[in-house]
C-alpha positions as CSV (number, residue, x, y, z in Angstrom):
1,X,-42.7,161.4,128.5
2,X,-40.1,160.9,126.0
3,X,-39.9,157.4,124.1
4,X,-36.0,155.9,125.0
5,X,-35.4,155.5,120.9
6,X,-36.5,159.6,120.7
7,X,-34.1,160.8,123.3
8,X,-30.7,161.7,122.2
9,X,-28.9,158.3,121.2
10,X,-25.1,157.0,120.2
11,X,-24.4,156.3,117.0
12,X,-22.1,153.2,116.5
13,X,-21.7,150.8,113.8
14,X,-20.3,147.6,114.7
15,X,-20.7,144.2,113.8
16,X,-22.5,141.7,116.6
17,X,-23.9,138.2,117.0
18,X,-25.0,136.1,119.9
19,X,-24.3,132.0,120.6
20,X,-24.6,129.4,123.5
21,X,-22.0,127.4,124.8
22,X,-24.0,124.1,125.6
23,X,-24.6,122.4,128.9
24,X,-23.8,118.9,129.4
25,X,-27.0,116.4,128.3
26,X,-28.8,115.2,130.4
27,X,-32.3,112.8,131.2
28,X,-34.9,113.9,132.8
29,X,-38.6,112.5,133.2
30,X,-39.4,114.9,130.4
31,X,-36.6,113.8,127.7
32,X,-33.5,115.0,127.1
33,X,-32.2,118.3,128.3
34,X,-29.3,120.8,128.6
35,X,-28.0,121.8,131.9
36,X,-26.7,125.3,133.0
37,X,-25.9,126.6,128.7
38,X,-24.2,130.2,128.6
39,X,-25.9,133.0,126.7
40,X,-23.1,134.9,125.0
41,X,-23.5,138.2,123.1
42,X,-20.5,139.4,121.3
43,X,-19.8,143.0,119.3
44,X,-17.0,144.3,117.5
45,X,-15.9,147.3,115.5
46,X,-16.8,147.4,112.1
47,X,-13.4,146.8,110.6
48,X,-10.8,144.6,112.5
49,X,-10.4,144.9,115.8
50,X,-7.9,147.7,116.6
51,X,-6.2,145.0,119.1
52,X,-6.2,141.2,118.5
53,X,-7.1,139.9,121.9
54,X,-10.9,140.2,122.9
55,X,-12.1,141.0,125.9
56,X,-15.0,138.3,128.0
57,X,-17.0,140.5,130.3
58,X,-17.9,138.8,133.3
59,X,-21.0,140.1,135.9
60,X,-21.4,139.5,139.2
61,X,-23.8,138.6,142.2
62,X,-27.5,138.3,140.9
63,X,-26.8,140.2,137.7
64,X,-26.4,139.4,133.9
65,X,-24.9,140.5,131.1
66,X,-27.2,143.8,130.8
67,X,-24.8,145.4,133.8
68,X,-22.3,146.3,131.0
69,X,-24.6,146.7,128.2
70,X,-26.5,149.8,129.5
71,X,-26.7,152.2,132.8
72,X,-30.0,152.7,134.9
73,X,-30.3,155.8,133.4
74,X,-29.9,154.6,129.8
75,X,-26.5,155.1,128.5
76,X,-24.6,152.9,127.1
77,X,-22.1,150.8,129.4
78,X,-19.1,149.6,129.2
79,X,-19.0,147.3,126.9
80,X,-19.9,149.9,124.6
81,X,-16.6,152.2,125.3
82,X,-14.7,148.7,125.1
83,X,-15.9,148.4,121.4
84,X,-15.6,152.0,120.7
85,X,-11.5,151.3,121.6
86,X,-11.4,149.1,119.0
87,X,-11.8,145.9,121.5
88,X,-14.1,142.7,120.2
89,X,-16.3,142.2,123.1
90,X,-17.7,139.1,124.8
91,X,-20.6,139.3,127.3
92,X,-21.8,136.6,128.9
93,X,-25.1,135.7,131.2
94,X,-23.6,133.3,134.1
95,X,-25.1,129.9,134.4
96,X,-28.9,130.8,135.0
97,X,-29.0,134.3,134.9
98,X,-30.2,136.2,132.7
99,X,-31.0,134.5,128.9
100,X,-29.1,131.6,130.3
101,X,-32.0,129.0,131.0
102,X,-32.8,127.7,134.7
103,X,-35.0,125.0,135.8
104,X,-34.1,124.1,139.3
105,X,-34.9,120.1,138.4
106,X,-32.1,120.0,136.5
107,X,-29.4,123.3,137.3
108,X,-30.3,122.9,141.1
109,X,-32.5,124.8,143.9
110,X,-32.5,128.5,143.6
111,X,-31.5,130.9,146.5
112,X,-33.4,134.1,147.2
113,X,-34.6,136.9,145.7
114,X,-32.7,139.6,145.1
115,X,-34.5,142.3,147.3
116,X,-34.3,145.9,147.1
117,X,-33.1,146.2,150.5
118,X,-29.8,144.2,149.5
119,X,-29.5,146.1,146.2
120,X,-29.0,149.5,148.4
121,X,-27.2,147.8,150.5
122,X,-24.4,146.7,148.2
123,X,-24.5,149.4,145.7
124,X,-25.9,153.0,147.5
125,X,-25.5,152.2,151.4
126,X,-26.8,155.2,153.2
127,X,-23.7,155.8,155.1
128,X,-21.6,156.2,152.0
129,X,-24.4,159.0,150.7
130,X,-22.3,161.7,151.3
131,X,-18.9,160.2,149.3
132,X,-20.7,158.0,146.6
133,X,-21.5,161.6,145.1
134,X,-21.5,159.4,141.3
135,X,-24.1,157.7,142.3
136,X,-26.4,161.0,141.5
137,X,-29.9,159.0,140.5
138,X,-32.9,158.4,143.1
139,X,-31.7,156.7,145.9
140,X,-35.2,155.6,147.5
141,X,-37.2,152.6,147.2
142,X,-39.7,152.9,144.3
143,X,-37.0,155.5,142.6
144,X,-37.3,155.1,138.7
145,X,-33.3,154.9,138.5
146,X,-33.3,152.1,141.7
147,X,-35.8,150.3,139.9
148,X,-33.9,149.9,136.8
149,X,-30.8,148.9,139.0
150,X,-33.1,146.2,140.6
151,X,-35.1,144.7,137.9
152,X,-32.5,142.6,135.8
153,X,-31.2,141.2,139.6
154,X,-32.9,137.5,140.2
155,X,-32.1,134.4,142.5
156,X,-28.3,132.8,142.2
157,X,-27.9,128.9,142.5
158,X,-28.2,128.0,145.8
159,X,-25.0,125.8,145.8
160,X,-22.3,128.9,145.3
161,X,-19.4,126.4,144.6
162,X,-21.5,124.6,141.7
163,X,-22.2,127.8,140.5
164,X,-18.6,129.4,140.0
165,X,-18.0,125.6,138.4
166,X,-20.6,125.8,136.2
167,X,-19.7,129.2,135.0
168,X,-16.0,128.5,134.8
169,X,-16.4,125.0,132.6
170,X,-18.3,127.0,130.1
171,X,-16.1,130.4,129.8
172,X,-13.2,127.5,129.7
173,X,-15.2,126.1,126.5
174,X,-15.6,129.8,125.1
175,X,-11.9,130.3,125.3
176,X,-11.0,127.5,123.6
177,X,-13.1,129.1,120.9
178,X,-11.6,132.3,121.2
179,X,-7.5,131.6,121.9
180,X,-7.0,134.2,124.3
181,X,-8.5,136.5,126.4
182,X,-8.5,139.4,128.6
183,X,-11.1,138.6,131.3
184,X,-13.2,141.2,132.8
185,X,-15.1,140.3,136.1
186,X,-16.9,142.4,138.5
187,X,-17.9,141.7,142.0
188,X,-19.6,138.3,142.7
189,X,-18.1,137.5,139.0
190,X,-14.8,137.4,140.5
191,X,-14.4,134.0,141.8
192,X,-15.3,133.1,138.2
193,X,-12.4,135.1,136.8
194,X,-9.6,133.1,138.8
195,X,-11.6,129.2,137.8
196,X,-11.1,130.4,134.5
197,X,-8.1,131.1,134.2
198,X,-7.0,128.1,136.0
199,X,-8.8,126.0,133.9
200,X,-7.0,127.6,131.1
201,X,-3.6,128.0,131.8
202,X,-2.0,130.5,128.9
203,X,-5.2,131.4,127.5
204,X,-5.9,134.2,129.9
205,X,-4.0,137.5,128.5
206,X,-4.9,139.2,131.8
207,X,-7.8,139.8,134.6
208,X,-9.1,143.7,135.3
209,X,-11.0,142.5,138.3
210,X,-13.8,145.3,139.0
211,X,-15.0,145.3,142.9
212,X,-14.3,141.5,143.4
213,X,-15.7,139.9,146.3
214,X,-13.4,138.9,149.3
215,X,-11.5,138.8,151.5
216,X,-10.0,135.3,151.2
217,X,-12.3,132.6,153.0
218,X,-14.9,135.6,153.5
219,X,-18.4,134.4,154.2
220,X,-21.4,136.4,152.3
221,X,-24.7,135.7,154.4
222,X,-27.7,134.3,151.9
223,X,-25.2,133.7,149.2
224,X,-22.3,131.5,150.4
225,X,-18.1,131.3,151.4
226,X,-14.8,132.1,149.3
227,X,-14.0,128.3,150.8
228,X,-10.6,128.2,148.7
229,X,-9.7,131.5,149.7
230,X,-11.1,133.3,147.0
231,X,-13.3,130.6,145.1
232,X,-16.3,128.7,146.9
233,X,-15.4,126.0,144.2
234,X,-12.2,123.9,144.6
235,X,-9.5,125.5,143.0
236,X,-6.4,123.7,141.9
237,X,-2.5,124.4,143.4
238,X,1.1,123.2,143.0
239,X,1.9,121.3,145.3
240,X,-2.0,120.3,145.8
241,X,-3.9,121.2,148.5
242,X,-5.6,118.8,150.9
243,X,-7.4,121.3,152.6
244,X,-8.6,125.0,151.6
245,X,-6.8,126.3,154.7
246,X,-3.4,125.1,152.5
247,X,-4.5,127.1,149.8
248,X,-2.7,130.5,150.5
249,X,0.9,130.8,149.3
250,X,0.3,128.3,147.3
251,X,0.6,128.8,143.4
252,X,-2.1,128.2,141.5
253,X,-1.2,127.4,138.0
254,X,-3.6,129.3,135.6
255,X,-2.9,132.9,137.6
256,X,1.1,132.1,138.3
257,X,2.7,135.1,136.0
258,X,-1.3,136.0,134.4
259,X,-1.2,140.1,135.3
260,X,-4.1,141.1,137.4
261,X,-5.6,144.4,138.5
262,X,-8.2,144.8,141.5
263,X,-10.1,148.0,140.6
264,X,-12.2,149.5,143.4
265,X,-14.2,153.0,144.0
266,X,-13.3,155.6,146.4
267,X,-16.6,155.2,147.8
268,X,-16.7,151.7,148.0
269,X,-16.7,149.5,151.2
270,X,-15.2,146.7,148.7
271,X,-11.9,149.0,148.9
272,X,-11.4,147.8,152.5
273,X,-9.9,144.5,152.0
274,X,-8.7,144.8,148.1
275,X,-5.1,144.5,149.7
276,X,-5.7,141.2,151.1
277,X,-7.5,140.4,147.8
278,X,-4.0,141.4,146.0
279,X,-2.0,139.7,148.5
280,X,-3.8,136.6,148.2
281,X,-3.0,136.8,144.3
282,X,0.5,137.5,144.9
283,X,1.1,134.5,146.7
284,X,-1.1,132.4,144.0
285,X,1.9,133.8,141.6
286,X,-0.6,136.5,140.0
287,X,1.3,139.7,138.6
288,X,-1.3,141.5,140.7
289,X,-1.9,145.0,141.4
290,X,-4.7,147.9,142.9
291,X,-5.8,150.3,141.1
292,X,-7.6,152.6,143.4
293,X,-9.9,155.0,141.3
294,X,-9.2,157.9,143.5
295,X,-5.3,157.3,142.7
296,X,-6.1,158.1,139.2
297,X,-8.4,161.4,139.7
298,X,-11.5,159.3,139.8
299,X,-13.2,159.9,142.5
300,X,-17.0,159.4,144.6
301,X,-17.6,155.9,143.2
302,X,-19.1,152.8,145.1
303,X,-19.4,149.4,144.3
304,X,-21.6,149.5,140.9
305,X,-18.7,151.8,139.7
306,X,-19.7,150.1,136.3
307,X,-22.6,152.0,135.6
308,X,-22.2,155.4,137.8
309,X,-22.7,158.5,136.5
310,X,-18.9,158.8,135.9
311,X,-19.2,155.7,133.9
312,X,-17.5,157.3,130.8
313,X,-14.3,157.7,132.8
314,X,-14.0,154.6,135.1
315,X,-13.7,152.7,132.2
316,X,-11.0,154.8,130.8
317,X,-8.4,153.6,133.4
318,X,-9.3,149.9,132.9
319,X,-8.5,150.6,128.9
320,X,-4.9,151.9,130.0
321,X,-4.2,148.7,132.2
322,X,-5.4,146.5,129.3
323,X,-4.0,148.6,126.2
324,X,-0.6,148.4,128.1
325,X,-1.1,144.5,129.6
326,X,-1.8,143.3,126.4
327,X,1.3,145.0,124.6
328,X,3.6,143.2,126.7
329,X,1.6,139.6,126.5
């Protein structure tokens, strides 16, 4: 067996650091403690950045910030070919996942565990088998390639809505450290994408939304409901809402004129209802649009289109859309 450091590598120099954005103190029985801080990694090419406006990677569902960072079969991910295009990258860990801290006393219960069962499920359902041909590791449960898919996946907050606010409130904080931002989200990180950028009006250069979850007001059995149409946390609208059924067609102010593409794999079951997703951002006043994978040549991808085999060149299309969205910003 061949040592990971022996095999052949990449060879990159950039220049990286790591930081927290802090949780609100609190009291406890035990002293004085932070609630819900944000692990943030950052890298950048080892001159300037080719492009002034960074990019904050976002994961989804159970996750952390490892889904961009690496592949289950060891090469690098995204983030990697975002540097490498002369991009300063920002990954985060949501609000208790990942190296972001979570003690239940003070972030609030924990749902499940993330099984295997729901991992397949949601990224290598057996009746996709025959057109998800990227996915091409093992498949089966004990599979050394399923295993590394599985193993960085732990429990979400119980309390969906507190979650997304959690998460939003601190990427807010790490864009008013950064200026601007082109946000990258990916499936259960989506919600999160849209808070953001409402909570920052101006700040968000533009969201490449990978697989987001949806439709509008969906419900997600063991996890929660897109309440607010596509947030489980309240999201704000002009003229307000009183109700989340009044949400649609209404603008909401941080995505009215922010451009936003929905990105979704050929394979994917998430494709489905990415027209309602656009839809619904149309009416919020988002310059939305799809980019279907198979429109471009890309094609046999499902929902963890992130870290396929084809990896190298589903990113490629998401550079285009943020080369070109960010020239005209």
């Amino acid at each position: 067996m061949t040592a990971p450091h022996e095999k052949d590598g990449h060879d990159v120099t950039v220049r990286r650091g790591q930081f927290w954005i802090p949780g609100e103190r609190i009291g406890t029985e035990h002293g004085t403690v932070q609630r819900a801080p944000m692990f943030v990694q950052w890298e950048a090419p080892a001159g300037a950045p080719a492009h002034p406006v960074p990019l904050v990677l976002i994961h989804g569902g159970g996750g952390q910030g490892t889904d961009w960072t690496g592949t289950p079969d060891g090469r690098p991910g995204w983030a990697t070919r975002f540097v490498e295009a002369g991009f300063a990258v920002y990954v985060v860990d949501r609000c208790g996942h990942g190296r972001s801290p979570y003690h239940p006393d003070v972030v609030g219960p924990m749902g499940p565990p993330f099984p295997y069962e729901a991992a397949r499920a949601l990224f290598l359902p057996d009746e996709a088998r025959s057109d998800q041909t990227q996915w091409t590791f093992g498949r089966e449960l004990g599979s050394e390639h399923v295993d590394q898919l599985v193993s960085p996946m732990g429990p979400l907050p119980a309390d969906l809505a507190e979650s997304q606010r959690l998460d939003a409130d601190r990427l807010a904080a790490l864009l008013d450290l950064l200026g601007e931002a082109v946000l990258v989200t990916h499936s259960a990180g989506g919600p999160v994408g849209w808070l953001t950028a409402n909570a920052r009006p101006g700040r968000v250069a533009g969201i490449a939304a990978i697989e987001p979850i949806g439709p509008a007001f969906a419900e997600f059995p063991g996890l929660g409901t897109l309440t607010w149409g596509l947030t489980s946390a309240e999201i704000s609208c002009d003229p307000p809402a009183e109700r989340p059924e009044d949400v649609p067609g209404r603008s909401i102010p941080g995505l009215d004129g922010t451009p936003v593409t929905v990105v979704t794999g050929g394979a994917s079951a998430f494709a489905g209802f990415a027209p309602q997703v656009v839809d619904f951002l149309t009416g919020a006043g988002a310059g939305a649009s799809l980019l279907h994978l198979p429109d471009v040549g890309v094609t046999g991808n499902g929902h963890g289109l992130i870290f396929e085999a084809n990896s190298d060149e589903t990113v490629k299309p998401v550079i285009d859309w943020i080369l070109a969205t960010t020239a005209r910003s």
